[in-house]
N, C-alpha and C positions, 0 to 999 in steps of 0.2 A: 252679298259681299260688295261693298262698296270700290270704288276708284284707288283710294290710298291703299286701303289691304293687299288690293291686288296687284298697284304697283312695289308695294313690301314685301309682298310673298313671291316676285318675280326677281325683285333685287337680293334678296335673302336664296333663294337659288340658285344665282348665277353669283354671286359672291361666295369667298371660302367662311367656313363659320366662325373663324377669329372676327369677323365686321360685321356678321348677321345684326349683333349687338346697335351698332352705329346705326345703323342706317335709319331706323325711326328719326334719329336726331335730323336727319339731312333730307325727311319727307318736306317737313314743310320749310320755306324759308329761312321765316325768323327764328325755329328753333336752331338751324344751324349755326345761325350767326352769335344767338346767343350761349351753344356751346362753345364758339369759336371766343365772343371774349370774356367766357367766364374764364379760360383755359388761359387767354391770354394777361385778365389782369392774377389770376395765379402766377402765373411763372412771372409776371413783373415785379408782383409785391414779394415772391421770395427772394428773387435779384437784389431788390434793394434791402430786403433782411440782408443779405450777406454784405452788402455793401455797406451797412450800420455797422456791422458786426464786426467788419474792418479796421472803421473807424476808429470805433470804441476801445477795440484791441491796440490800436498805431498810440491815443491818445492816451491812456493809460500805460504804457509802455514807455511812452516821452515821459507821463507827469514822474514812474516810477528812478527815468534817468538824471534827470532836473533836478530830484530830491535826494540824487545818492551823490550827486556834483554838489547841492548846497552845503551836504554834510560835512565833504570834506576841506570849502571854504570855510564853514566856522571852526573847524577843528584846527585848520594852521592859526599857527600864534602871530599875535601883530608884532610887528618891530618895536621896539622897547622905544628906540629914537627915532624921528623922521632924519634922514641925512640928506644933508646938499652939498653938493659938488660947488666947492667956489676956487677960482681959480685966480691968481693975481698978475700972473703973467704968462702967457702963453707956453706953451711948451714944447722945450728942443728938442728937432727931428733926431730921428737916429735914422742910422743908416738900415737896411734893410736885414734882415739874419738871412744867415747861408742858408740855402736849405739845407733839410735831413735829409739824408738816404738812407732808407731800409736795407739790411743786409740782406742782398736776394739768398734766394735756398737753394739756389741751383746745384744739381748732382756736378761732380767735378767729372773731366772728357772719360775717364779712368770710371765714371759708374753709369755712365750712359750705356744702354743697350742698345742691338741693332734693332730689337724688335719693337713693332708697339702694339700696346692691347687695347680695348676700347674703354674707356674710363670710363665712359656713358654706361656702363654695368653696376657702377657704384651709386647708389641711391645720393642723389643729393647734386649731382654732376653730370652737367646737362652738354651739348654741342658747343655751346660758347665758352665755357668752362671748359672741357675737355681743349680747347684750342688754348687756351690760356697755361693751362700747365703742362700742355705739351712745350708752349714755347719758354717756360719756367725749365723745361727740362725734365718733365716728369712724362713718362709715355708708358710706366707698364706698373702693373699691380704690386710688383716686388718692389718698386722704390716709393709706391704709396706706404706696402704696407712695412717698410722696414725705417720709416719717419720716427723722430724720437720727440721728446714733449720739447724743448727748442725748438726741434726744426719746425715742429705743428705749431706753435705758436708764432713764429718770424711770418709762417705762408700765412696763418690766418688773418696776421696784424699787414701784411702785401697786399692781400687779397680783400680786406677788409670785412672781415666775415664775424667777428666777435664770436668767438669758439664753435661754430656752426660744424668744422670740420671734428670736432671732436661731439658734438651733438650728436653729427650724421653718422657716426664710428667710423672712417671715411677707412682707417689703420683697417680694421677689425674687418670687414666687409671685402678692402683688396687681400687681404691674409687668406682668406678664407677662399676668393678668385682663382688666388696666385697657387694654392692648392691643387684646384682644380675641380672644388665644388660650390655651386651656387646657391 
């Protein structure tokens, strides 16, 4: 038995047998090393497979939005005329317009409750929000949910929500609070 054997058959017994395997690779130098970069240009050249694979997925994805944008460039119609603005004399100021005021929704002193609930229970109505319709006058599920399609339209044209509050069923959800089931 020669030297290598015997240091194989000394490291294969003092080793657990999941490595017994290995160790021939790591008797002599250079086979170790060239298990190490067989190993290592594997795992590089799948690395960069994935990262083609990326590419190819990102750049195809773009060409597929590029060409769903140019469609719907030729599909708008061109202007029948080109128009220019010509102006012959300058033109007089006006005075500035009043502002509008939004008719707030506010509960009148007469539907205010003492109590308040947490409006953070209604999907859609988060801590800043909850302060905001508190200070609107709104603090409990019953004056959420007893709103009528006026009043939910004035809050959400306030609030500037474009129907979001009837989106969220904001009515349907404090109904349902105000009951007393979740």
């Amino acid at each position: 038995m020669n030297t290598i054997d015997q240091f194989t058959k000394a490291v294969q017994n003092a080793m657990p047998q999941e490595f017994a395997g290995a160790v021939n690779l790591m008797a002599h130098p250079v086979a170790g090393m060239a298990a190490a970069g067989a190993l290592g240009l594997g795992l590089a050249g799948h690395a960069f497979g994935m990262w083609m694979g990326t590419v190819a997925g990102v750049s195809e994805a773009s060409q597929k939005l590029f060409a769903g944008l140019a469609e719907t460039d030729e599909k708008q119609e061109a202007p029948a005329a080109k128009l220019r603005l010509v102006a012959s004399q300058a033109a007089p100021r006006r005075a500035p317009a009043a502002r509008k005021t939004v008719a707030t929704a506010k509960p009148t002193a007469s539907e205010r409750p003492a109590g308040v609930d947490d409006l953070k229970a209604i999907s859609g109505i988060g801590p800043k929000l909850e302060k905001i319709l508190n200070g609107l006058g709104y603090s409990t599920y019953a004056q959420i949910a007893a709103l009528d399609k006026a009043q939910i339209a004035r809050l959400d044209k306030q609030l500037g929500f474009s129907g979001r509050i009837g989106r969220d069923d904001w009515v349907g959800q404090a109904a349902a609070l105000a009951a007393g089931g979740k």
